[in-house]
Every structure is written in C-alpha cells, then in structure tokens.
PDBQT receptor file of N, H, CA, C and O in Angstrom, charges set to zero:
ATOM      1  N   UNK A   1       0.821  -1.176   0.000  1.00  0.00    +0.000 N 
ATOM      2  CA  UNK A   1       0.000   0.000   0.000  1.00  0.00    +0.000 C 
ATOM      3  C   UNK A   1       0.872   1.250   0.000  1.00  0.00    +0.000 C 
ATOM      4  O   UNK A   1       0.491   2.287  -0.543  1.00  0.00    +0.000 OA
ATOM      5  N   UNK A   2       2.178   1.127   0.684  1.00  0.00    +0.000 N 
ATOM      6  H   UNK A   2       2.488   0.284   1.125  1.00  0.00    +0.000 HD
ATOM      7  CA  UNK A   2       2.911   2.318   1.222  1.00  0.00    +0.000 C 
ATOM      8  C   UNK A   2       3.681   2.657  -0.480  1.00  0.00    +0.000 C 
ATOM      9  O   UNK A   2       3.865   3.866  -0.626  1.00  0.00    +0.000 OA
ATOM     10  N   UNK A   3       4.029   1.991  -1.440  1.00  0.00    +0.000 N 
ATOM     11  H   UNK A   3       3.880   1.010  -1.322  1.00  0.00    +0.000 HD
ATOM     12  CA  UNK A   3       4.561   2.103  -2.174  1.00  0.00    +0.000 C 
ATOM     13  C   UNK A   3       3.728   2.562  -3.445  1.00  0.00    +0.000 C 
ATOM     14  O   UNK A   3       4.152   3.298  -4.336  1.00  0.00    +0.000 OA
ATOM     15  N   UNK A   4       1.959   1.765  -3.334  1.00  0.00    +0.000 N 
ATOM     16  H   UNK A   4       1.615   1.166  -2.610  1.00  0.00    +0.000 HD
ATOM     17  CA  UNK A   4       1.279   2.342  -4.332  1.00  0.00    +0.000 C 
ATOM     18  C   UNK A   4       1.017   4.153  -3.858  1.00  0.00    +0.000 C 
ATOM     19  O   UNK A   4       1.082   5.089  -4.655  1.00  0.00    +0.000 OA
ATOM     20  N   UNK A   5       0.810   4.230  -2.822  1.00  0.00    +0.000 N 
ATOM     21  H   UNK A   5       0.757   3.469  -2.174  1.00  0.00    +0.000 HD
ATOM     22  CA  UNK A   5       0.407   5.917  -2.521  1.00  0.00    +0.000 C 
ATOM     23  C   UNK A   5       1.538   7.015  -2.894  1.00  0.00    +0.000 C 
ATOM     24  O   UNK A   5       1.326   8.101  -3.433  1.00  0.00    +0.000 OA
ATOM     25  N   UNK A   6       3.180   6.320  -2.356  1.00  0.00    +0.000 N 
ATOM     26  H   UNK A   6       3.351   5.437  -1.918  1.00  0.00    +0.000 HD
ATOM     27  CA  UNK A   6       4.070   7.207  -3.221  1.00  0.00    +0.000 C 
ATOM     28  C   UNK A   6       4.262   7.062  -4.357  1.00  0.00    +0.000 C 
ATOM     29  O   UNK A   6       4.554   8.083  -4.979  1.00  0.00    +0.000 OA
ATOM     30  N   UNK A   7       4.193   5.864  -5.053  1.00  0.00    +0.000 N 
ATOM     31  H   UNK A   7       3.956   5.034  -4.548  1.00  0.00    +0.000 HD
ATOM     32  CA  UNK A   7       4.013   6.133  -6.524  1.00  0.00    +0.000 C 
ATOM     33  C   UNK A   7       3.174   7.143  -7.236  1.00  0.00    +0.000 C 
ATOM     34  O   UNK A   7       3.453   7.648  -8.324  1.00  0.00    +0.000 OA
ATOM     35  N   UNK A   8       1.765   7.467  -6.269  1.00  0.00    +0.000 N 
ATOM     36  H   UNK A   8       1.537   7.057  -5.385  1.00  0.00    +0.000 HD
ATOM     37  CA  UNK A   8       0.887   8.381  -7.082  1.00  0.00    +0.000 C 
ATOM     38  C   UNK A   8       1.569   9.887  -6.712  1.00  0.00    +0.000 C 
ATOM     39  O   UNK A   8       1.663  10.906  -7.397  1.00  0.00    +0.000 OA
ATOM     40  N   UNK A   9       1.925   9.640  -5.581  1.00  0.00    +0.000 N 
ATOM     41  H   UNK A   9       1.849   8.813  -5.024  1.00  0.00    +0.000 HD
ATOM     42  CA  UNK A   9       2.290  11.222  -5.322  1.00  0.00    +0.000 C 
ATOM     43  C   UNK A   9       4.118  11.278  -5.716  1.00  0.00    +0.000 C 
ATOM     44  O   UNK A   9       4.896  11.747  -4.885  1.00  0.00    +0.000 OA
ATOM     45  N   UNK A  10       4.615  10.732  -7.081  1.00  0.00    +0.000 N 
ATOM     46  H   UNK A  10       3.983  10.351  -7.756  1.00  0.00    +0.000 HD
ATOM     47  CA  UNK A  10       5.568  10.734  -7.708  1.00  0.00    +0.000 C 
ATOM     48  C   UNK A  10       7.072  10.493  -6.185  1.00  0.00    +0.000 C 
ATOM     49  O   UNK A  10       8.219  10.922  -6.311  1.00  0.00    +0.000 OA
ATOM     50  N   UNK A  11       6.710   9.973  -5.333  1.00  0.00    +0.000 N 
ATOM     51  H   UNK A  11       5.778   9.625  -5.230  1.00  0.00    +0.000 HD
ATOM     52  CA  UNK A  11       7.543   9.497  -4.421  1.00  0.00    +0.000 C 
ATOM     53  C   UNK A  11       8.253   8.566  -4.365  1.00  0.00    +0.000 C 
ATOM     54  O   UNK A  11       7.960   7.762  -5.250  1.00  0.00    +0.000 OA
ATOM     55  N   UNK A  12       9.281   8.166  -3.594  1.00  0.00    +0.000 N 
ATOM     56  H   UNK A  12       9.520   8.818  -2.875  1.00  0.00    +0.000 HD
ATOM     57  CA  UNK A  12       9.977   7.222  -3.598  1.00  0.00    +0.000 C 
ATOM     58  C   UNK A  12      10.086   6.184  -2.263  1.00  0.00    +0.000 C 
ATOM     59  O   UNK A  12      10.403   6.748  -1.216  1.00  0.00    +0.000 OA
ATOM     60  N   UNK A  13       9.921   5.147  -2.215  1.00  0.00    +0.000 N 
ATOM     61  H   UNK A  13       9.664   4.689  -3.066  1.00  0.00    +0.000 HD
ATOM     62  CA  UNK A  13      10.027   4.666  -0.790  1.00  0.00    +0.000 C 
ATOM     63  C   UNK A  13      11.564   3.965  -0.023  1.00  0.00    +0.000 C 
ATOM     64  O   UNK A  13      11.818   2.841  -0.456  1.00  0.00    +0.000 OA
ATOM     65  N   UNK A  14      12.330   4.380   0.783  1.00  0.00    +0.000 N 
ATOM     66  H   UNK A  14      12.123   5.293   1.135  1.00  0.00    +0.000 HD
ATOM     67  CA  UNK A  14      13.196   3.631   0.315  1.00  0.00    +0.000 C 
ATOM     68  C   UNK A  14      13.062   2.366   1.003  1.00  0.00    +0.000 C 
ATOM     69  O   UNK A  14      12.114   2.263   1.781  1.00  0.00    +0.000 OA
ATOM     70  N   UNK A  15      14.207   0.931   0.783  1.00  0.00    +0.000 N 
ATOM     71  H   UNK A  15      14.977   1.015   0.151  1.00  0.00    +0.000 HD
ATOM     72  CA  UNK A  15      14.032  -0.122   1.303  1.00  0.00    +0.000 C 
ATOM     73  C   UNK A  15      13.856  -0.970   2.617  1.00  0.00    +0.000 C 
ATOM     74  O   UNK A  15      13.541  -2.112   2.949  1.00  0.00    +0.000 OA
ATOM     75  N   UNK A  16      14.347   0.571   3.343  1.00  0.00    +0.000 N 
ATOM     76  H   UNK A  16      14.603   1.499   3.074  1.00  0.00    +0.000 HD
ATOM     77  CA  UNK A  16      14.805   0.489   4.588  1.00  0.00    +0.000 C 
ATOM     78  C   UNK A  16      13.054   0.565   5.119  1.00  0.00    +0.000 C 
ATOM     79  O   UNK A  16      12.760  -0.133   6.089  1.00  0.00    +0.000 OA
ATOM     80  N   UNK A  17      12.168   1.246   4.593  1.00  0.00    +0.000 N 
ATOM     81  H   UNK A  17      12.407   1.813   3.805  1.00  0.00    +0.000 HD
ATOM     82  CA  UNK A  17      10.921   1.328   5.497  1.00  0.00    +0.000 C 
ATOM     83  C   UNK A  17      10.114   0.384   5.418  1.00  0.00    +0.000 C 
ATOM     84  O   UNK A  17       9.144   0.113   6.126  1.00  0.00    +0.000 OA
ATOM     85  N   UNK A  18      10.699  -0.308   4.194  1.00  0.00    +0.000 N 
ATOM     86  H   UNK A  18      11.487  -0.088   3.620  1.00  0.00    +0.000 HD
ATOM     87  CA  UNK A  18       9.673  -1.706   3.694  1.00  0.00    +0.000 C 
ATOM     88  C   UNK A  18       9.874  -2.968   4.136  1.00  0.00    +0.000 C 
ATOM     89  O   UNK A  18       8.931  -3.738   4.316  1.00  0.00    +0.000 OA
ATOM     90  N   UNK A  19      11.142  -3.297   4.355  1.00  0.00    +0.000 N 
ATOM     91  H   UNK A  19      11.908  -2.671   4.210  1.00  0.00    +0.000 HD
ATOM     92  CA  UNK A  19      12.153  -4.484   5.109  1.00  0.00    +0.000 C 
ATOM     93  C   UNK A  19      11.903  -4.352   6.320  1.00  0.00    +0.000 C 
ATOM     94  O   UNK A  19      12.619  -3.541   6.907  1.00  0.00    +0.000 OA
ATOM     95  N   UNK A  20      11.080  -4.901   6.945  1.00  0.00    +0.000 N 
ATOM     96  H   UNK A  20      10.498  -5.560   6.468  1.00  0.00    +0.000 HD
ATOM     97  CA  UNK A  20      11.212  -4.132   8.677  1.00  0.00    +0.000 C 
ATOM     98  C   UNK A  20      11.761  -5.731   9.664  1.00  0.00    +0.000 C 
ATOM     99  O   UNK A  20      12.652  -5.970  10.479  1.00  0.00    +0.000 OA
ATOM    100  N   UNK A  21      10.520  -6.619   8.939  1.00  0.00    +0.000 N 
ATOM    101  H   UNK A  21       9.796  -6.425   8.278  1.00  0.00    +0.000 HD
ATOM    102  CA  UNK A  21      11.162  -8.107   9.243  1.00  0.00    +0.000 C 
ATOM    103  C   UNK A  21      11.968  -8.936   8.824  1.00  0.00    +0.000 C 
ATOM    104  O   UNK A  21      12.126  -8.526   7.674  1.00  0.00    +0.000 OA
ATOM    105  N   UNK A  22      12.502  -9.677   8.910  1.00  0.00    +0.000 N 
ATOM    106  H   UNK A  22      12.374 -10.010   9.844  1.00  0.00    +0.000 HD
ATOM    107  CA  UNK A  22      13.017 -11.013   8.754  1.00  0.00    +0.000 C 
ATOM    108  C   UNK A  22      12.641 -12.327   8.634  1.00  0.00    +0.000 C 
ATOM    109  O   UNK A  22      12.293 -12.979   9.618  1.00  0.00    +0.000 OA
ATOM    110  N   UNK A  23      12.679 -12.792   7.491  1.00  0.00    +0.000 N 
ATOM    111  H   UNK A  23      12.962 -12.263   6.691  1.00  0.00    +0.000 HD
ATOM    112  CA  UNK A  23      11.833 -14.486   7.889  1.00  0.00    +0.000 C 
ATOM    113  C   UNK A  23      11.602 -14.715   8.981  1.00  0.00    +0.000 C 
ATOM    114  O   UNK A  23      10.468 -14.630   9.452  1.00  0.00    +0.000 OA
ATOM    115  N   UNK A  24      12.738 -15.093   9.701  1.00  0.00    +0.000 N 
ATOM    116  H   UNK A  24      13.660 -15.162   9.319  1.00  0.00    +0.000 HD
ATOM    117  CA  UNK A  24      12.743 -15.555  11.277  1.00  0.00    +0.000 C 
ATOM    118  C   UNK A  24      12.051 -14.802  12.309  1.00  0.00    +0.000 C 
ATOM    119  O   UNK A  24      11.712 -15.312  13.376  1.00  0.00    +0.000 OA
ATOM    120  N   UNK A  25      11.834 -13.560  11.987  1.00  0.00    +0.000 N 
ATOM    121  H   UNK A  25      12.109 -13.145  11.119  1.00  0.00    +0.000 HD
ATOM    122  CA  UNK A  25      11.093 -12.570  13.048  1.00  0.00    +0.000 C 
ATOM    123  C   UNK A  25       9.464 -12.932  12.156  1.00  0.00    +0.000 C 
ATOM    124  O   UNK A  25       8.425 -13.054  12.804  1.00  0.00    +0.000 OA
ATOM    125  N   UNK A  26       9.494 -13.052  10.747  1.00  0.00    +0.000 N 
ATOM    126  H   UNK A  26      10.339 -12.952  10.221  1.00  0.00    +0.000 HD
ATOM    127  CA  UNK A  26       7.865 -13.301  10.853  1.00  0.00    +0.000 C 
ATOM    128  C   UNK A  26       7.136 -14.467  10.743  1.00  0.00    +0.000 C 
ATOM    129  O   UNK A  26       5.916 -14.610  10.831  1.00  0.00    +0.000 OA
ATOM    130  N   UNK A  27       8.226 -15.506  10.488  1.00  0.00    +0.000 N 
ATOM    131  H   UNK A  27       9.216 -15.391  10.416  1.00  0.00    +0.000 HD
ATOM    132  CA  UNK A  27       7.576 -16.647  11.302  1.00  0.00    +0.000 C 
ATOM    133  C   UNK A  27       7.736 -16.619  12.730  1.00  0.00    +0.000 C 
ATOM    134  O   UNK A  27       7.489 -17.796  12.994  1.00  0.00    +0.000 OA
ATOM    135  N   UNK A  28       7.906 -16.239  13.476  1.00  0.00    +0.000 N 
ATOM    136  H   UNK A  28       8.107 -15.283  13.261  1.00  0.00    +0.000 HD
ATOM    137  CA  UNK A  28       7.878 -16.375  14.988  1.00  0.00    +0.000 C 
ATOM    138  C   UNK A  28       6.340 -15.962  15.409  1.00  0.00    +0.000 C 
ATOM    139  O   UNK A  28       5.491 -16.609  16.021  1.00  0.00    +0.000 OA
ATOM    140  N   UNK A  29       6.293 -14.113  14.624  1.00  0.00    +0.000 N 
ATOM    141  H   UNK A  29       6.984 -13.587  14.127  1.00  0.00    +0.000 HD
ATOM    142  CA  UNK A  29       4.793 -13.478  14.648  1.00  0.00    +0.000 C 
ATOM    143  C   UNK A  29       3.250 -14.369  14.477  1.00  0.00    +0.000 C 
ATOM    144  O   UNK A  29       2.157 -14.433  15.040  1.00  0.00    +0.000 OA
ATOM    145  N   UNK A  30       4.121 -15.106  13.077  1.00  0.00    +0.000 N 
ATOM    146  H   UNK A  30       5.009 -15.054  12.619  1.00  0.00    +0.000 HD
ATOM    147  CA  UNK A  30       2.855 -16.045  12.676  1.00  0.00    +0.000 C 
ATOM    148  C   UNK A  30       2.414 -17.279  13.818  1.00  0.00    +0.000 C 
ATOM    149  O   UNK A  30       1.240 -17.387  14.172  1.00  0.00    +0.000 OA
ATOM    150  N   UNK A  31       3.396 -18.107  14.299  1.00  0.00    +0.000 N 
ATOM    151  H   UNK A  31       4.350 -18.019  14.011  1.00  0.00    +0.000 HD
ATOM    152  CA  UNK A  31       3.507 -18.669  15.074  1.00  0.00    +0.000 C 
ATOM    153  C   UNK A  31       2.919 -17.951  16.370  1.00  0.00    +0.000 C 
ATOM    154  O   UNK A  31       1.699 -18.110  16.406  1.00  0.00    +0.000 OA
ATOM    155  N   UNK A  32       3.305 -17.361  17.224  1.00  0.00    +0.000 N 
ATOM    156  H   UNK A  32       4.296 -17.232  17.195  1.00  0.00    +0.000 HD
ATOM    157  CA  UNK A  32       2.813 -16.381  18.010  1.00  0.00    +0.000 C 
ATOM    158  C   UNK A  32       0.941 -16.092  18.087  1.00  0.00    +0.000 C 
ATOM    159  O   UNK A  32       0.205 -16.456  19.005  1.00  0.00    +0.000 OA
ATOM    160  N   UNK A  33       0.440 -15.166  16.527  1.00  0.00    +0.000 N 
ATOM    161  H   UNK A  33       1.038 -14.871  15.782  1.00  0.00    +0.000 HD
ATOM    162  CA  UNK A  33      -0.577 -15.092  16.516  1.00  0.00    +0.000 C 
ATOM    163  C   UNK A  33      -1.562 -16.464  16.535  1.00  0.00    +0.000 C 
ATOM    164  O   UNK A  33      -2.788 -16.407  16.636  1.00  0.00    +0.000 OA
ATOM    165  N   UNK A  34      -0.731 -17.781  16.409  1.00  0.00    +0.000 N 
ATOM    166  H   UNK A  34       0.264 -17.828  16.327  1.00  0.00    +0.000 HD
ATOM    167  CA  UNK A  34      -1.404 -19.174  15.700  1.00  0.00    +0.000 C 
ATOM    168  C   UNK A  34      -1.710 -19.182  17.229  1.00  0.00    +0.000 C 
ATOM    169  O   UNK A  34      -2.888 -19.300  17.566  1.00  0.00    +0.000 OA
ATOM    170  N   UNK A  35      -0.571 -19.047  18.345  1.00  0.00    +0.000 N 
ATOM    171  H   UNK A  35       0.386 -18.951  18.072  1.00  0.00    +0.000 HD
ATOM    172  CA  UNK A  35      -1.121 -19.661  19.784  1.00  0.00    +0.000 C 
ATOM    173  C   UNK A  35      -2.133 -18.694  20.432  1.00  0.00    +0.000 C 
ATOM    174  O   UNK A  35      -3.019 -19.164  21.145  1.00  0.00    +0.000 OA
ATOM    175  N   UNK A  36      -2.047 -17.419  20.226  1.00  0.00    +0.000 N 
ATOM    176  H   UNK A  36      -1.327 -17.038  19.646  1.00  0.00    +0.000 HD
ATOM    177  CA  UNK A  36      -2.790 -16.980  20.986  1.00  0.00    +0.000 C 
ATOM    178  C   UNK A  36      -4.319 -17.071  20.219  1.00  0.00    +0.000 C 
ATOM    179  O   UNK A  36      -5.303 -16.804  20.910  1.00  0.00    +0.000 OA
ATOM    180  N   UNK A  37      -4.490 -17.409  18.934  1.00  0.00    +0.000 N 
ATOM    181  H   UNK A  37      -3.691 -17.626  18.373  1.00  0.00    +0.000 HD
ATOM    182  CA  UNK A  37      -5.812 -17.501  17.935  1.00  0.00    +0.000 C 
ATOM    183  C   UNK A  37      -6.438 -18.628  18.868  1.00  0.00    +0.000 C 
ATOM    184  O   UNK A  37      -7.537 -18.592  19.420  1.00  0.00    +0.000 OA
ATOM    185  N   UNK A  38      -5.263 -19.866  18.927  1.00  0.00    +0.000 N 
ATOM    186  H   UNK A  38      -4.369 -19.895  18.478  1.00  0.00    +0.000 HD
ATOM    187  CA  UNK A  38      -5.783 -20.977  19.645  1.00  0.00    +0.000 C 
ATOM    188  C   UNK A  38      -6.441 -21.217  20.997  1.00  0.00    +0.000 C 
ATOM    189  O   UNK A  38      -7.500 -21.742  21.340  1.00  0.00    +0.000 OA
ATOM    190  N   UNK A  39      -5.177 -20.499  21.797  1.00  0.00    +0.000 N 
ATOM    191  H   UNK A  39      -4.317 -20.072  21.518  1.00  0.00    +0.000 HD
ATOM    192  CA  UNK A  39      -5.987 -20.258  23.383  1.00  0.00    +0.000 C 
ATOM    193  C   UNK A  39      -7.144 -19.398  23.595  1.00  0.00    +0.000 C 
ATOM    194  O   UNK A  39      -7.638 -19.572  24.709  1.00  0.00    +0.000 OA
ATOM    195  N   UNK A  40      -7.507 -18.859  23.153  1.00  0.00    +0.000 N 
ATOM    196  H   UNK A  40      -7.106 -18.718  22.248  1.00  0.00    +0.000 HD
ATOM    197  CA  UNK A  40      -8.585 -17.789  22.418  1.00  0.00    +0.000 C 
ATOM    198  C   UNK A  40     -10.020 -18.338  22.210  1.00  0.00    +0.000 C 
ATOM    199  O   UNK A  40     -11.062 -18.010  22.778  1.00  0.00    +0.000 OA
ATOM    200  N   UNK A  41      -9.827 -19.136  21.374  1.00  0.00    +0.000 N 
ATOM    201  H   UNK A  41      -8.981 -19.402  20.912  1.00  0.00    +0.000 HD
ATOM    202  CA  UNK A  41     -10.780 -20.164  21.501  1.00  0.00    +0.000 C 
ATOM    203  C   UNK A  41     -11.200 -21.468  21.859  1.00  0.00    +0.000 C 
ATOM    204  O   UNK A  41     -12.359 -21.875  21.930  1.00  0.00    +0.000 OA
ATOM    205  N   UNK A  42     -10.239 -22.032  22.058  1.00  0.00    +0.000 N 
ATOM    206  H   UNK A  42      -9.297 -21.701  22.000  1.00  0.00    +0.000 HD
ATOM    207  CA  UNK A  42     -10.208 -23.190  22.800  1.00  0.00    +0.000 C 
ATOM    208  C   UNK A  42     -10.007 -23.349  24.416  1.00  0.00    +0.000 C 
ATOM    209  O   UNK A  42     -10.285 -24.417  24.961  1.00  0.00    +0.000 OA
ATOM    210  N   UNK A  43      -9.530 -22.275  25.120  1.00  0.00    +0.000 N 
ATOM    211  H   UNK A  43      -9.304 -21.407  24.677  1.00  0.00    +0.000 HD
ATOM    212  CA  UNK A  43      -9.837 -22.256  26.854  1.00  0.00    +0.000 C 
ATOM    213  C   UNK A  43     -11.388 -22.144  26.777  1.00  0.00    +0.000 C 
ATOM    214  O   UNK A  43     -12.100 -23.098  27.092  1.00  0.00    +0.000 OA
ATOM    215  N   UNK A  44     -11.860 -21.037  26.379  1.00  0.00    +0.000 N 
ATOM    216  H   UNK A  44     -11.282 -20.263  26.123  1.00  0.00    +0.000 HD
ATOM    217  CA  UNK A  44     -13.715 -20.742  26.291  1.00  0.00    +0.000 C 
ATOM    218  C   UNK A  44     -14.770 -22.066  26.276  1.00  0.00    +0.000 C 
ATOM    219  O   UNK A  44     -15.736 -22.350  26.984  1.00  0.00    +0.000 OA
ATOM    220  N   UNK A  45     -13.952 -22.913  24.831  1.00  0.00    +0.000 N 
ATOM    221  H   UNK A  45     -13.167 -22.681  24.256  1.00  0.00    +0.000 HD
ATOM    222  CA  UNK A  45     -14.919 -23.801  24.341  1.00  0.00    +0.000 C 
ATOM    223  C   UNK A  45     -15.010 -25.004  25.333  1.00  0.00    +0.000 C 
ATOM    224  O   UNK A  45     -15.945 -25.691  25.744  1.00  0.00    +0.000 OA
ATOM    225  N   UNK A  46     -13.573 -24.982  25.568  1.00  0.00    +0.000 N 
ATOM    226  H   UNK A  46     -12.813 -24.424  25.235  1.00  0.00    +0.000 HD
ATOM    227  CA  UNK A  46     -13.322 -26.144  26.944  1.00  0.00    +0.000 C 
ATOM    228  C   UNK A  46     -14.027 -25.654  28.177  1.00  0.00    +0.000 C 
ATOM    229  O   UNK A  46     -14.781 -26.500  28.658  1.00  0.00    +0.000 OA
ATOM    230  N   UNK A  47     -13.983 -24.632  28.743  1.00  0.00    +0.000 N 
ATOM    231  H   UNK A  47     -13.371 -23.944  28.353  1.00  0.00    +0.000 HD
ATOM    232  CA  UNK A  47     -14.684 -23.917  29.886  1.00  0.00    +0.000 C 
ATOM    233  C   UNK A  47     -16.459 -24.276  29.796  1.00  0.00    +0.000 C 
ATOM    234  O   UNK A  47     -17.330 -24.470  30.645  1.00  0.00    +0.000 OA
ATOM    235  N   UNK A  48     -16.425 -24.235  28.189  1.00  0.00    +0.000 N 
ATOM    236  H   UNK A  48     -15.718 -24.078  27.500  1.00  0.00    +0.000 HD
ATOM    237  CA  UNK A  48     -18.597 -24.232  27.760  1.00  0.00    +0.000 C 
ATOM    238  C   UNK A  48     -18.945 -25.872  27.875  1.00  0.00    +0.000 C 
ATOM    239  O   UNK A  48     -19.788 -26.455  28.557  1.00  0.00    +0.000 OA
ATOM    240  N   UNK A  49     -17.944 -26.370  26.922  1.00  0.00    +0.000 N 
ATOM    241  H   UNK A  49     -17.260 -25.896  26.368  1.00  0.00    +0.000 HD
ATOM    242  CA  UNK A  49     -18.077 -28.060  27.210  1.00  0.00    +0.000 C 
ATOM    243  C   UNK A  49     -18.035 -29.037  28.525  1.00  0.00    +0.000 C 
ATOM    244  O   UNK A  49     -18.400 -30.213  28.553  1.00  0.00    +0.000 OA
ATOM    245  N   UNK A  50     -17.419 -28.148  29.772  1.00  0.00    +0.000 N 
ATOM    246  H   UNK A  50     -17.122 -27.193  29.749  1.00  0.00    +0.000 HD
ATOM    247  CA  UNK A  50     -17.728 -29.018  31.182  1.00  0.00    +0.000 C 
ATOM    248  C   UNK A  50     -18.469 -27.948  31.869  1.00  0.00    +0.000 C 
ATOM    249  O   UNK A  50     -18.542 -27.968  33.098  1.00  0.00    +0.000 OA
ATOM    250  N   UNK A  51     -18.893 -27.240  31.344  1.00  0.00    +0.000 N 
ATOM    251  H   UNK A  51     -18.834 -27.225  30.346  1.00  0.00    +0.000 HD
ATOM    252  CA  UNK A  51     -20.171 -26.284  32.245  1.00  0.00    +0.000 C 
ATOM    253  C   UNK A  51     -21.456 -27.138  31.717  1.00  0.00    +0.000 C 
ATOM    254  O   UNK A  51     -21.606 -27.984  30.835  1.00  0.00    +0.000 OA
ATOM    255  N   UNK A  52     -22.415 -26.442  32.790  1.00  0.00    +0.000 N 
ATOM    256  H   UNK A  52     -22.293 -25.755  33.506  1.00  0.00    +0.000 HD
ATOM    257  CA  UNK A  52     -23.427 -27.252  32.727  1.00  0.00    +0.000 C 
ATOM    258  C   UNK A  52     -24.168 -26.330  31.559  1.00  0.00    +0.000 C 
ATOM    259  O   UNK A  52     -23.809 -25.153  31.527  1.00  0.00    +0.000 OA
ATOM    260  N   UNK A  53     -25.290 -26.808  30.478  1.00  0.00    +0.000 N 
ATOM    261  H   UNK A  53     -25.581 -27.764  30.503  1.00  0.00    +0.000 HD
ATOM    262  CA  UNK A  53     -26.152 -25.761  29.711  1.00  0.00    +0.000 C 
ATOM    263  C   UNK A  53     -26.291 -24.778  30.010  1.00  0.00    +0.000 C 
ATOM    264  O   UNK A  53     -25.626 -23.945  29.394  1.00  0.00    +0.000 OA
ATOM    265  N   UNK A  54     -27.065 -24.361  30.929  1.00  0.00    +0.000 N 
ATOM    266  H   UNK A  54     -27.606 -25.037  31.430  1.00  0.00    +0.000 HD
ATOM    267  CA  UNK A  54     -27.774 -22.972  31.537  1.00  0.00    +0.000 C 
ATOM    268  C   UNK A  54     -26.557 -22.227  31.660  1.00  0.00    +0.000 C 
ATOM    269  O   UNK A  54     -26.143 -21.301  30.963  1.00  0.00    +0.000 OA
ATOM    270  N   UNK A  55     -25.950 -22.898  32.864  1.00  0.00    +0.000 N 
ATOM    271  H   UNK A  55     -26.287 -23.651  33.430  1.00  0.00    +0.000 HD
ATOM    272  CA  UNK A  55     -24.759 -21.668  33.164  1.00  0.00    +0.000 C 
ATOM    273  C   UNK A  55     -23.839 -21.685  31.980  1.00  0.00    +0.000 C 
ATOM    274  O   UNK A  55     -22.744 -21.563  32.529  1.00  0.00    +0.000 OA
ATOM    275  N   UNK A  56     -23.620 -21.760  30.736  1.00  0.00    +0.000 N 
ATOM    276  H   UNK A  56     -24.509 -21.860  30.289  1.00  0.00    +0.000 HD
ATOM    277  CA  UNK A  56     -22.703 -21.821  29.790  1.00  0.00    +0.000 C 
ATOM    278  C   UNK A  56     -23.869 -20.606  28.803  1.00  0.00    +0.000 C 
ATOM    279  O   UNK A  56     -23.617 -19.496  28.333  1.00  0.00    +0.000 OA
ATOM    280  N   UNK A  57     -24.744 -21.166  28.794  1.00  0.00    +0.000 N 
ATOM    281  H   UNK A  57     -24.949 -22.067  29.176  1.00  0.00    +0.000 HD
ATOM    282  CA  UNK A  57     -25.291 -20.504  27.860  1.00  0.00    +0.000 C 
ATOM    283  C   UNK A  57     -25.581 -18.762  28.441  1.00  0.00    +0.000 C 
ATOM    284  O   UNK A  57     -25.685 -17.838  27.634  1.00  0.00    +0.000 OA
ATOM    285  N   UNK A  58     -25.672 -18.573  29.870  1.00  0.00    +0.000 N 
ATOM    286  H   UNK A  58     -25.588 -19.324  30.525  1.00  0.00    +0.000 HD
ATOM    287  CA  UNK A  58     -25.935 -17.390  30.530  1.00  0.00    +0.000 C 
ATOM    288  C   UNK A  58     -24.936 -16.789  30.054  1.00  0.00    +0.000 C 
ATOM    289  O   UNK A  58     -24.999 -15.896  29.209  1.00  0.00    +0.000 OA
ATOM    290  N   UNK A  59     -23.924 -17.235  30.562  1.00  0.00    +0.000 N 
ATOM    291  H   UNK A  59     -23.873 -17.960  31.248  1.00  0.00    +0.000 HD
ATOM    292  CA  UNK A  59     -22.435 -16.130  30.405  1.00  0.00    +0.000 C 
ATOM    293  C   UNK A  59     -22.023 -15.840  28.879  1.00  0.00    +0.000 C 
ATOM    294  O   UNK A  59     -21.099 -15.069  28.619  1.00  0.00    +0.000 OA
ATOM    295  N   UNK A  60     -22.808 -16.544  27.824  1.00  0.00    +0.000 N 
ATOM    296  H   UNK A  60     -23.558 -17.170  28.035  1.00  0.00    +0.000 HD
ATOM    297  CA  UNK A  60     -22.598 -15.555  26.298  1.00  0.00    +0.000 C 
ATOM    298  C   UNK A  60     -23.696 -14.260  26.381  1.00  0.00    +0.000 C 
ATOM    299  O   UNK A  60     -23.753 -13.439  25.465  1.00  0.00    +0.000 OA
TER     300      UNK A  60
C-alpha cells in the first residue's frame, strides 16, 4: 500500500521502510498469533463443554 500511494504522489520509498522483518522474526509473529488464535478459543470452548447448559449458555 505504502509504495502504491508514493508512486501516485511521484515518491519514492526507500528499502529500509519496507524491510522491517526477517523471515525468522515473521515466522515467529505467525507462530505467536497461531497460539494466541488458539488459546482464544479453545480455553472458552473447553470452559462451555464441562459447564453445565444454563450456566454456559448465561455467560454468552
């Protein structure tokens, strides 16, 4: 995006603002966002699945 907007406004971007990660730094991120996506939804669902109906269904 950062490169189509200076292109219109005859700009230049240099490489340094675009490179910010590293493979290794954005697989870690990806990894990272995968566990917390997971605990996220899966503590909840586990918490709804040994609650009893009523009280599972109250607390949504």
């Amino acid at each position: 995006m950062i490169p189509a907007m200076a292109g219109a406004a005859g700009l230049g971007v240099p490489a340094s603002l675009q490179n910010v990660y590293g493979a290794g730094e954005l697989a870690a991120l990806v990894l990272a966002g995968l566990v917390i996506a997971l605990a996220g939804a899966l503590l909840p669902a586990g918490w709804a699945g040994k609650a009893r109906t009523d009280s599972a269904l109250r607390t949504e």
